[in-house]
C-alpha positions, 0 to 999 in steps of 0.5 A, spaced: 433 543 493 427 544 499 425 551 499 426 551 506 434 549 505 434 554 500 433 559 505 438 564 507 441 561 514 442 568 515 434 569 515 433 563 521 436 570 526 431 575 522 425 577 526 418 580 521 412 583 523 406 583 520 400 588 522 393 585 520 396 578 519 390 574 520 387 574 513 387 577 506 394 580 504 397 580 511 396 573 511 399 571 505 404 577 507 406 573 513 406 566 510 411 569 505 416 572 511 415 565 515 417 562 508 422 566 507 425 563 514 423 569 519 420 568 526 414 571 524 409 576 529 402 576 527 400 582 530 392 582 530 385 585 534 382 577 534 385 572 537 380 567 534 382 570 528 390 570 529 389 563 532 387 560 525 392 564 521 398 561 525 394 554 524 394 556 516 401 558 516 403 553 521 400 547 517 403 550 510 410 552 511 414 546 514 418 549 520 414 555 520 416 560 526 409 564 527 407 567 533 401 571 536 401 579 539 394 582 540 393 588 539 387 593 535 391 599 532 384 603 533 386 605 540 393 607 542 393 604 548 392 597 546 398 600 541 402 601 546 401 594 550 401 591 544 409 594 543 411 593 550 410 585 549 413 586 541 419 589 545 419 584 550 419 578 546 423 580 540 431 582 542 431 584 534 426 586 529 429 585 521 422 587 518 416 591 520 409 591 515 404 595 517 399 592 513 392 593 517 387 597 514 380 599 515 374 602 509 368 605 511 363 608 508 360 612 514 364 616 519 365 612 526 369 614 532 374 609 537 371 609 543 378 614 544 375 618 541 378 618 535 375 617 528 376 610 526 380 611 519 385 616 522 386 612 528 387 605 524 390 607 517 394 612 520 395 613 527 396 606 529 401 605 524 404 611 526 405 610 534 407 602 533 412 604 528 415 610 533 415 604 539 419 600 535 424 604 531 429 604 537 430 596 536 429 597 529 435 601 528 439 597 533 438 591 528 439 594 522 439 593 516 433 593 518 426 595 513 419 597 514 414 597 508 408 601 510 402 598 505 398 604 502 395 605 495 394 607 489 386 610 492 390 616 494 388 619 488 382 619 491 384 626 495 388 631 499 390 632 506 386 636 510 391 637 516 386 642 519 381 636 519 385 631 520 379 626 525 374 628 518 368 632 522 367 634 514 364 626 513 367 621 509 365 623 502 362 618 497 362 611 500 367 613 505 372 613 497 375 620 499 376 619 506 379 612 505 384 615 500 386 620 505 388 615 509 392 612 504 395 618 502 397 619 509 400 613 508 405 614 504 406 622 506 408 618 513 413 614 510 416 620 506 418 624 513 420 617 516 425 615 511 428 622 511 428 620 519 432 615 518 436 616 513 444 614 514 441 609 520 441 603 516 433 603 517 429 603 510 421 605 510 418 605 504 411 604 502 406 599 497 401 599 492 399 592 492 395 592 487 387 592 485 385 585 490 379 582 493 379 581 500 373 583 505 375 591 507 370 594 508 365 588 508 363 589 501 356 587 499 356 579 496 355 582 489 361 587 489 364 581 492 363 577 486 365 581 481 371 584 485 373 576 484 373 576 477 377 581 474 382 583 482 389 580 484 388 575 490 391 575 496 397 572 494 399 576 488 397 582 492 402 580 498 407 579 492 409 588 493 410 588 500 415 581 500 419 584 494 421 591 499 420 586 504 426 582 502 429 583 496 436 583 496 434 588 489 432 594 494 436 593 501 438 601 500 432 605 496 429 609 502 422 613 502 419 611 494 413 608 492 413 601 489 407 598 484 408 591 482 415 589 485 418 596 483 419 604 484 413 608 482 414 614 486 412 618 478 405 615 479 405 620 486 400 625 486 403 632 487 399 631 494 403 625 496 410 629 494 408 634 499 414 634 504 412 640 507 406 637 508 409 631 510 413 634 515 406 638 518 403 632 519 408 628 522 408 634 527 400 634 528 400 626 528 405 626 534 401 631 538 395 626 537 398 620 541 402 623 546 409 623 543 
């Protein structure tokens, strides 16, 4: 039997989301969700770059139904048109991936005036998901898997400096490591947001994979590629939450490896009460 007359006929009417679909993890995250027989929204910054993942996908995934929303997470106001085209378009949306992310090594601002890890590892993904949630919950069951990572061992949150004019410490690891860990504090308040409504979140580490985050030099590059995970297996965590039948009702848990990892949590990143203050805080900062 074909893959695609394997696919559930119920999956043909289901609508995903994918930030950060045009290469790496969220490229593969996107192919997996077309495959899988979803109507599948790319939502990238480049729109050369978008096009050539929806050609990819296209070409591999017989009957593919993959699509292009443009709109750069760094700034909140290509956000909110980014999810009034997504409302417009999608009468229904099944799976919200919000996979997008940046490194860096030194401190940069949006041209809003926010600091670019803060305003595209966080704030993005948290004002998308706040746009989206109401149509989100009038298609549940519905799922939303926030990629986050195990760098959040690399530091705590400092709600009191939350756009980093302290810097971005050692080759921007503990900055980058915040965002993450404000990654899975954000999905922790959201679960508990949202429980009872048929809308699960819950947050992945996809694992040690090579991809071109951060720009790496060639020779970091090369030894990354030796020893890390590929796209493709890297994309495999967030599809299992995404889709599997297995976690339809875990709601708020942390998962490695395709399963629930929530004993590898920092005590930070077990903090609802400092979840709870952030979600206050990041709300005032886009205006909601």
């Amino acid at each position: 039997m074909g893959l695609r007359s394997a696919v559930n006929a119920a999956d043909m009417d289901k609508t995903a989301i994918v930030t950060g679909a045009n290469s790496g993890i969220g490229l593969e995250t996107a192919r997996g969700l077309a495959r899988a027989g979803y109507r599948t929204v790319l939502f990238c910054r480049n729109e050369h770059k978008a096009q050539a993942a929806k050609a990819d996908i296209d070409a591999s995934v017989p009957g593919a139904r993959a699509e292009i929303v443009l709109g750069d997470l760094s700034l909140q106001s290509s956000v909110r048109t980014a999810a009034a085209e997504v409302l417009d378009r999608c009468e229904r949306i099944d799976v919200l991936v919000n996979n997008a992310g940046v490194s860096l090594r030194t401190p940069e601002r949006t041209a809003e005036g926010r600091d670019v890890l803060l305003a595209t590892n966080h704030l993005g993904p948290f004002l998308l998901t706040n746009l989206l949630l109401d149509r989100l919950v009038a298609s549940a069951p519905a799922r939303i898997v926030n990629v986050a990572s195990d760098a959040h061992r690399f530091s705590g949150l400092h709600l009191d400096d939350l756009d980093a004019e302290r810097g971005y410490g050692f080759l921007g690891l503990v900055r980058y490591g915040e965002t993450k860990l404000m990654n899975i504090l954000f999905t922790r308040e959201l679960a508990r947001r949202v429980a009872g409504t048929g809308v699960t979140v819950n947050c992945v580490h996809p694992g040690a994979v090579r991809t071109n985050l951060g720009d790496p030099p060639a020779a970091l590059r090369a030894l990354t590629g030796l020893f890390f995970l590929d796209s493709v297996r890297g994309a495999a965590t967030s599809l299992a939450v995404a889709t599997g039948p297995e976690f339809a009702h875990v709601n708020g848990s942390y998962f490695v490896k395709s399963k629930p990892a929530d004993a590898k949590l920092t005590k930070a990143a077990r903090n609802d009460a400092d979840a709870a203050e952030l979600w206050d805080r990041s709300a005032a900062l886009v205006g909601l």
